[in-house]
RONU-389618 format. One record per atom (N, C-alpha, C, CB): x, y, z. Coordinates in steps of 0.1 Angstrom, whole numbers, plus 5000, padded with zeros to 4 digits. Glycine has a CB too. Layout:
N
XYZ
...
***
This chain:
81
543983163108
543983253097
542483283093
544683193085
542383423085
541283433084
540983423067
540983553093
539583363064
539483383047
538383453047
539283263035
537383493036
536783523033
535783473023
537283593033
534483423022
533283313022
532183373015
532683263038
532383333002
531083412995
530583302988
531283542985
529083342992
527983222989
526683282979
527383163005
526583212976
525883202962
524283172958
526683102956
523483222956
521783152949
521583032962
521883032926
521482952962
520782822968
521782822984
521082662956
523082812981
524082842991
523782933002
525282892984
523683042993
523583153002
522283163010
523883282995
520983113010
520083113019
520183013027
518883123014
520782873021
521182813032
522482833044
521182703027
523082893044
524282963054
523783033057
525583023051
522383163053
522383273061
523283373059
522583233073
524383413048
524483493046
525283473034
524783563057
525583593025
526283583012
527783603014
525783693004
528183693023
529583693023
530183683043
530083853013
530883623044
531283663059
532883613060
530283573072
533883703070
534683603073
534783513082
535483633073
535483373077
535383273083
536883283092
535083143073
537583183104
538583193107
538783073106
538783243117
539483013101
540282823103
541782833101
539782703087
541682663104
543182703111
544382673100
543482593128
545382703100
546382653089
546482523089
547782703090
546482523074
546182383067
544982343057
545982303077
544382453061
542982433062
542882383044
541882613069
542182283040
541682283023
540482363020
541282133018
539982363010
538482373008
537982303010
537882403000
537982163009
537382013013
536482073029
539081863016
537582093037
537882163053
536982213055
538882273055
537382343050
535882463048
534882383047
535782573035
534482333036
533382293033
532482203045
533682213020
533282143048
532982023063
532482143075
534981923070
533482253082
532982323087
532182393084
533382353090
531382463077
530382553070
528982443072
530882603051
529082313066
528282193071
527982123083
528582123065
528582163091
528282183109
527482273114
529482213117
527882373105
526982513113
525582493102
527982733111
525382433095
523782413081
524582293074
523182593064
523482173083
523582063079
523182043063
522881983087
522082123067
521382123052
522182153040
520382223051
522882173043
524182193028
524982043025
525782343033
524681993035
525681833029
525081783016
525581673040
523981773011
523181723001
523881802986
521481743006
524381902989
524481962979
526081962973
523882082981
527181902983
528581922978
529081842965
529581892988
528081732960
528581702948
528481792935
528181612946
527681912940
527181982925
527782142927
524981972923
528382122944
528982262943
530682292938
528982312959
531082402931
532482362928
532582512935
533182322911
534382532940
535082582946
535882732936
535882472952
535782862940
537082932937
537882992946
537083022927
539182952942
539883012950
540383152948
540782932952
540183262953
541183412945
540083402929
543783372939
539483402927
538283412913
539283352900
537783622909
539883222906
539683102900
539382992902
540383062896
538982862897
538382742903
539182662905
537482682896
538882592918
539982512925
539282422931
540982582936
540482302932
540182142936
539682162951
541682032936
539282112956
538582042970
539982052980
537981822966
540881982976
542281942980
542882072982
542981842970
542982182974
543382292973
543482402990
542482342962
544982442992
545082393004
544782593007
546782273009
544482623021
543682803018
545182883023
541782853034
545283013025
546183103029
545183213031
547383123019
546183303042
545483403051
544783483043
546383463059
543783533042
543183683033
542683593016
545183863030
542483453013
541683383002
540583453003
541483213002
539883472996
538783482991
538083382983
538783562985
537283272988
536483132985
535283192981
536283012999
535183142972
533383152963
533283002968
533183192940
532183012970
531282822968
530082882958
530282722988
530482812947
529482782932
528082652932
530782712920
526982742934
526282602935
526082582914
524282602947
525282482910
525382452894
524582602887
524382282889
524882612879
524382702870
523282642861
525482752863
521882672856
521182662850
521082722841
520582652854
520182682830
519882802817
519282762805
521082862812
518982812797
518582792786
518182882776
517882742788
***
C-alpha cells in the first residue's frame, strides 16, 4: 500500500525531503514507518522520543495501525516563547 510522508523543520532536512510517497506493506504501524524511514537516515533515530505522529491531520499512537492513501505527518517538538 501506498501512504503519504510529510516531514517537518528538523525532520525534513534530515530525510531529504518534505513530502514523498512511501510504499509499505499491510500492517504496516507508524512505529513501522518510523523504523523504515530510519534505515534510509540513521540520523533520525536520536530523535523518535520527541517526535509525535498524525494520522489523516489527527494525532496518533505509534501502535496506530496505516491504510492505503493515510497521510502521516511526523511532528518534531515545537518551540516558543
Amino acid at each position: 500500500m501506498t501512504v503519504r510522508v510529510l516531514a517537518f523543520a528538523r525532520l525534513r532536512e534530515l530525510l531529504g525531503f518534505g513530502e514523498r510517497l512511501v510504499g509499505v506493506p499491510d500492517g504496516t504501524t507508524l512505529e513501522t514507518l518510523w523504523t523504515t524511514l530510519t534505515a534510509q537516515a540513521p540520523q533520525l533515530a536520536p530523535l523518535r522520543a520527541s517526535t509525535r505522529f498524525a494520522r489523516n491531520g489527527a494525532l496518533a499512537a505509534a501502535t496506530t495501525a496505516l491504510h492505503e492513501g493515510d497521510e502521516i505527518a511526523l511532528l518534531p517538538p515545537v518551540g516558543g516563547g
